[in-house]
N, C-alpha and C positions, 0 to 999 in steps of 0.2 A: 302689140299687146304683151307677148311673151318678153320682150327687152323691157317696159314697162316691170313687168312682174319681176324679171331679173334685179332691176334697178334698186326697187325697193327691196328685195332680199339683202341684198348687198347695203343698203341703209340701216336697217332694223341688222343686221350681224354689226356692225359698227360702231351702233350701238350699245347692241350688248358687250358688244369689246369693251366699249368705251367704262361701264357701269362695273364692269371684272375689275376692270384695273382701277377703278376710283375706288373700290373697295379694300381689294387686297393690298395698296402700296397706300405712303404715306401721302400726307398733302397740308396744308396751311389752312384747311376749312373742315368744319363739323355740320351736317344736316342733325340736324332735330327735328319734331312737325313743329310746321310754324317758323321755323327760322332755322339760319344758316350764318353760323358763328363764324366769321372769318378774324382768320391770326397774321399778323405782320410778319412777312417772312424776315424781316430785317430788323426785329427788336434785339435781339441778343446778340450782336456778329462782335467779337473781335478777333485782333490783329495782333500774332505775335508772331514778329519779323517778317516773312515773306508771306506765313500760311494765317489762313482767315477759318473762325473755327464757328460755327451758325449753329448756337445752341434756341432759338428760337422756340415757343409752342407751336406745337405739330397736334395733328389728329392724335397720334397715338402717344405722345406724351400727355396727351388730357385722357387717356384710356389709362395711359399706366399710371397716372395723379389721384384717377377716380378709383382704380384696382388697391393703392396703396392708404386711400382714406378707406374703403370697406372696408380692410385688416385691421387698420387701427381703431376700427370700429367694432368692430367682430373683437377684437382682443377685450377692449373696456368691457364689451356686456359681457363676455365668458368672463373677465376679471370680475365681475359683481355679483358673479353666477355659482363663485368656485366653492364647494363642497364635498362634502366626503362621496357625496351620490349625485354627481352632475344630472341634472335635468333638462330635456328640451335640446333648443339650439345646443347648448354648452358641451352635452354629450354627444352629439350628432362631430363637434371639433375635438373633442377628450378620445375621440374616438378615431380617428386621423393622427394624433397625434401620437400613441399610441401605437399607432401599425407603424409610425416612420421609426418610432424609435423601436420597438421591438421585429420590426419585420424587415427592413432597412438596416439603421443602423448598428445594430448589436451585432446581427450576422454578418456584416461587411469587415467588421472594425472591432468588434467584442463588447462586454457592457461598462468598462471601466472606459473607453474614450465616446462611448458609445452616447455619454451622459452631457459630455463633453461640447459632442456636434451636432447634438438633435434639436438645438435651436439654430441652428442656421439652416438645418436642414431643411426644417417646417418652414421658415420664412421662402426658402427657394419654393416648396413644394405650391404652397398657400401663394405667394407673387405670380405663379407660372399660371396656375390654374384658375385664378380668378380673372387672369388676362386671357386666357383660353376661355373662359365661359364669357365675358363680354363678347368678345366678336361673335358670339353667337344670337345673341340679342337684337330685335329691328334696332336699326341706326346706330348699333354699336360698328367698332374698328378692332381688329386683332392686333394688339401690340407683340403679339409674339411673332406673327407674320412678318414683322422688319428684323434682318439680319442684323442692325446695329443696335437694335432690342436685346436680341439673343447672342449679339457678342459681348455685350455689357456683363447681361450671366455668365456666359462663359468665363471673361475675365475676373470678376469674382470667385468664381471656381478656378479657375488657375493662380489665383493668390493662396485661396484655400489649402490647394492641394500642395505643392510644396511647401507651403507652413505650416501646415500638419506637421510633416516630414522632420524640417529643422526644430519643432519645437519640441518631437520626439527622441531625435538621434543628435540633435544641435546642427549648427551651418557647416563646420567640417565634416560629421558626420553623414552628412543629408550629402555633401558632395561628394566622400570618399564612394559612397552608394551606390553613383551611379556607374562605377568599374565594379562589377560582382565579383568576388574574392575567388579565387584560384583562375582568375581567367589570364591566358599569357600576356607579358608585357607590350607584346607586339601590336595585341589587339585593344588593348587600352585605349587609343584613341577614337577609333570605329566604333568600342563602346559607348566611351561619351556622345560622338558625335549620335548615333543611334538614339540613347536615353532623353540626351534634349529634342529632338525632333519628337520624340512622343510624348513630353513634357509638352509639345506645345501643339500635339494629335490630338489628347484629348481632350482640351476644351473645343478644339476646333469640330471635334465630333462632334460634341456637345452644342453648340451654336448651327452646323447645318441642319444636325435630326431635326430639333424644333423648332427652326424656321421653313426647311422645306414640310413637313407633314402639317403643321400649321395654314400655309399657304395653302399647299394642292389641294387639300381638303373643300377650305372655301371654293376656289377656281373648280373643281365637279359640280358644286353645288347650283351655284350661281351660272355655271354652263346650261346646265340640265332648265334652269327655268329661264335662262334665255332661250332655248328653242323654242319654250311654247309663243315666242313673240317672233323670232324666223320663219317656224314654220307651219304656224296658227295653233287655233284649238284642238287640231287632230294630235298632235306630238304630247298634249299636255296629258292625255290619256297613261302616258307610256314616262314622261319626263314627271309629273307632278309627285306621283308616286315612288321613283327615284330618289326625287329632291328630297320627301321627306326621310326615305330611309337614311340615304347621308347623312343628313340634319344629327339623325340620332346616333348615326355613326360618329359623327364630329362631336356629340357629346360625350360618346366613348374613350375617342383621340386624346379630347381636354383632359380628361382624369387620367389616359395612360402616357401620355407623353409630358405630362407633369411629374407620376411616379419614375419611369426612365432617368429624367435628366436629375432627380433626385437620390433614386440609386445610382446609377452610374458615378453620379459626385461623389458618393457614401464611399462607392467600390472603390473609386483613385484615393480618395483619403484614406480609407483601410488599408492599402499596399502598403504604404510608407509608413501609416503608424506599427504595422504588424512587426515591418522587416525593421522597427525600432524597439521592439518589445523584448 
């Protein structure tokens, strides 16, 4: 009876392994109620020379497709909306917009380039977070949860940030740069090599913060209401209440790890344009 009782613990944990990882990683199929959208893993594959590159729809490129029509949605009605005294929605996003450019970008970077990058900024901010607020939703996916999500940002932001740079101090300029002036000849080349490795530290920052905080987030969550199926309704006492706190934690997460990767980007773009100023 007791190996019995084992047995099935070890099923139902399996389980809930199983229903973790279908959640937080990617895959070729979408639940909805009612149906289960499946995608051909093999519509998009080509072939250039030896490597095969599988641009395919995935779960979470239909999170990031539906993230990127609600912007463009949310832009039209606040476009129909704009007034000297925004009202409603329109001000609830005048109002975001707002903090990036004056709480963000001006202090990172000043108000003259500040004007500059505050639309790219809001589109990072606004992209990050609306992907952050779907995985939070039943039978939503976290597209920020895939590393190849948030490398894509990143590398965005590392085009960014050196073309800041060169477009401030020009492309000689923006190289001479990275050897800081009075520093000896000797060590000129450990500088370089030093500046480009950080040149390519921070977007890779930028890419693990908000794939791993994205992730763990989920994997408590969904840990915590898998016990109450391991190890009955007694744990749900103790795990339900958890779950929910999380929950509202991870809506915390969404908003502050959307702010982050947007300052942070302000902050590497204001080094360069400053020390071009």
């Amino acid at each position: 009876m007791a190996a019995e009782h084992v047995a099935g613990a070890v099923d139902k944990g399996t389980e809930v392994k199983n229903m973790i990882l279908h959640h937080v990683t990617n895959g070729y199929d979408w639940e909805v109620p009612g149906h289960t959208f499946e995608f051909d893993p093999h519509a998009l594959v080509f072939h250039i020379g030896g490597l095969e590159i599988n641009m395919s729809i995935t779960r979470h490129v239909v999170m990031m497709l539906i993230a990127a029509g609600l912007l463009i949605l949310m832009g039209l009605l606040v476009r129909r909306k704009l007034a000297m005294i925004p009202r409603g929605f329109a001000s609830v996003v005048e109002a975001f917009v707002l903090f990036i450019r004056d709480e963000i970008a001006v202090p990172t970077m000043g108000k003259h380039h500040a004007v500059r990058y505050t639309s790219y900024l809001c589109s990072t901010f606004f992209f990050i977070l609306t992907c952050n607020l779907l995985g939070l939703i039943p039978f939503g996916s976290t597209a920020t949860g895939n590393i190849s999500i948030t490398a894509g940002l990143a590398f965005v932001a590392f085009l960014m940030i050196p073309g800041a740079g060169m477009r401030q101090m020009g492309v000689f300029g923006y190289f001479r740069h990275l050897v800081p002036q009075g520093v000896p000849l000797w060590l000129g080349p450990v500088m370089i090599v030093v500046e480009v490795m950080g040149l390519f530290a921070k977007p890779f920052a930028l890419c693990v913060r908000l794939f791993a905080n994205m992730t763990a987030g989920h994997v408590v969550i969904l840990s915590l209401i898998g016990l109450t199926f391991v190890m009955g309704l007694a744990a749900a006492a103790v795990a339900v209440p958890f779950g929910v706190f999380m929950y509202f934690l991870e809506i915390f997460v969404a908003f502050l790890q959307a702010y982050i990767f947007t300052m942070l980007t302000s902050l590497f773009i204001g080094l360069f344009v400053a020390e071009g100023h």
